[in-house]
C-alpha positions as CSV (number, residue, x, y, z in Angstrom):
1,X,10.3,79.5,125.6
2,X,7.7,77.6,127.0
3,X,9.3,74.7,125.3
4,X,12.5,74.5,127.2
5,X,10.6,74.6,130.4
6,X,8.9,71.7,129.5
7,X,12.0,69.9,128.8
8,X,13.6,70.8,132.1
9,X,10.5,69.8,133.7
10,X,10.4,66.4,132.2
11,X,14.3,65.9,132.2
12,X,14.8,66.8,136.1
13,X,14.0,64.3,139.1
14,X,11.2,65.3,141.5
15,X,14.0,66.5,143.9
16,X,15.8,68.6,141.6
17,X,12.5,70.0,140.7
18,X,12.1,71.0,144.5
19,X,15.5,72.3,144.7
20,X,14.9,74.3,141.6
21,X,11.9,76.3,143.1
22,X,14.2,76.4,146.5
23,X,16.5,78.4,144.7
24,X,14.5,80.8,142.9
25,X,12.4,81.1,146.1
26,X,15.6,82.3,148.0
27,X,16.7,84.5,145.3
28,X,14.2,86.1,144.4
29,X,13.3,86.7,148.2
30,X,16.5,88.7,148.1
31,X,16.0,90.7,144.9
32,X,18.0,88.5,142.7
33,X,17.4,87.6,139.4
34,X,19.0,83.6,138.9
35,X,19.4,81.5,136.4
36,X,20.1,77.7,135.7
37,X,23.6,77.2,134.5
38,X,26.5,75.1,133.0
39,X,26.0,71.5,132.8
40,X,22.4,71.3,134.0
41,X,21.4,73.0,130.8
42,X,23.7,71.0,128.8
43,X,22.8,67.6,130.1
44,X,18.5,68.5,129.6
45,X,18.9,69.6,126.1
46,X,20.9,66.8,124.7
47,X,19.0,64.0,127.2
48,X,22.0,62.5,129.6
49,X,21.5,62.1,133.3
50,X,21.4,65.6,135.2
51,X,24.2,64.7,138.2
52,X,24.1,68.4,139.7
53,X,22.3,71.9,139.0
54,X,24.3,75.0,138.6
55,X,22.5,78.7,139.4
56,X,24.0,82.2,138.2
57,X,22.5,84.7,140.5
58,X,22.7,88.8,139.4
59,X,24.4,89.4,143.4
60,X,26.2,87.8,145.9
61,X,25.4,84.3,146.7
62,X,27.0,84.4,149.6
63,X,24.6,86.5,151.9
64,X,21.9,83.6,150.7
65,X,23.8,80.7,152.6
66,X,21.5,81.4,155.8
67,X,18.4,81.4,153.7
68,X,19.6,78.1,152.5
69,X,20.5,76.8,156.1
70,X,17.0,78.0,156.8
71,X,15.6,75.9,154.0
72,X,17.5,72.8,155.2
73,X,20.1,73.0,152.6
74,X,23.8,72.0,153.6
75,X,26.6,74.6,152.5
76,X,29.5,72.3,151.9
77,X,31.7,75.5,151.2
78,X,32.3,79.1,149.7
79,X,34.6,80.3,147.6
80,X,35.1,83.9,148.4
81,X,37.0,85.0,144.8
82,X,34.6,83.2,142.4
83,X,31.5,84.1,145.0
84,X,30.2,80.7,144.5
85,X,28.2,78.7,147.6
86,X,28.1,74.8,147.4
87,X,25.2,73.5,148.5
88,X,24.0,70.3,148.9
89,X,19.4,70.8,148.3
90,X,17.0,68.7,150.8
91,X,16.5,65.5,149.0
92,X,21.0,65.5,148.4
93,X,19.9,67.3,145.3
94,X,23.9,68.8,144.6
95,X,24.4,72.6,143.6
96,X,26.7,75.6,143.3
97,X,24.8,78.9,143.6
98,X,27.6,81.5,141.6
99,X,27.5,85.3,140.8
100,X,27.3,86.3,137.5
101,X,30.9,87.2,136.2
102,X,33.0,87.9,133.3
103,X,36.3,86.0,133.2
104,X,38.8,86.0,130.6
């Protein structure tokens, strides 16, 4: 395990770093469990440039987007069906903060 958070660590810029701990701060503040996603994960294990990070949160991402505001993030949207908050980090660090969901 300890391995793949060395990889992220060395694989992800300063910023995303920071928006990394932002997110788990805010989450976990709230009582949510989260998770990096998608092509984040993809893009650190096989080397190529990490454009944007994607977070699964056990909840409702949508009652963070004050916490976020708080933090200096930007909400650039919501999607109420998916429950999926786009967010743009402090340091334009791109993100979409989504509920954990099974789709078929």
């Amino acid at each position: 395990m300890a391995d793949y958070i060395y990889t992220m660590e060395l694989r992800l810029t300063p910023n995303q770093q920071k928006g990394v701990t932002l997110v788990r701060d805010i989450a976990r503040a709230a009582g949510m469990n989260v998770y990096l996603t998608g092509g984040a994960v993809r893009d650190i294990i096989s080397g190529l440039a990490i454009r944007d990070l994607d977070f699964t949160v056990q909840g409702n991402p949508l009652k963070l987007q004050k916490d976020f505001e708080r933090a200096g993030a930007v909400i650039g949207g919501a999607d109420e069906a998916t429950k999926t908050l786009y967010v743009t980090l402090p340091g334009s660090v791109r993100a979409e903060v989504s509920s954990a969901r099974t789709e078929r």
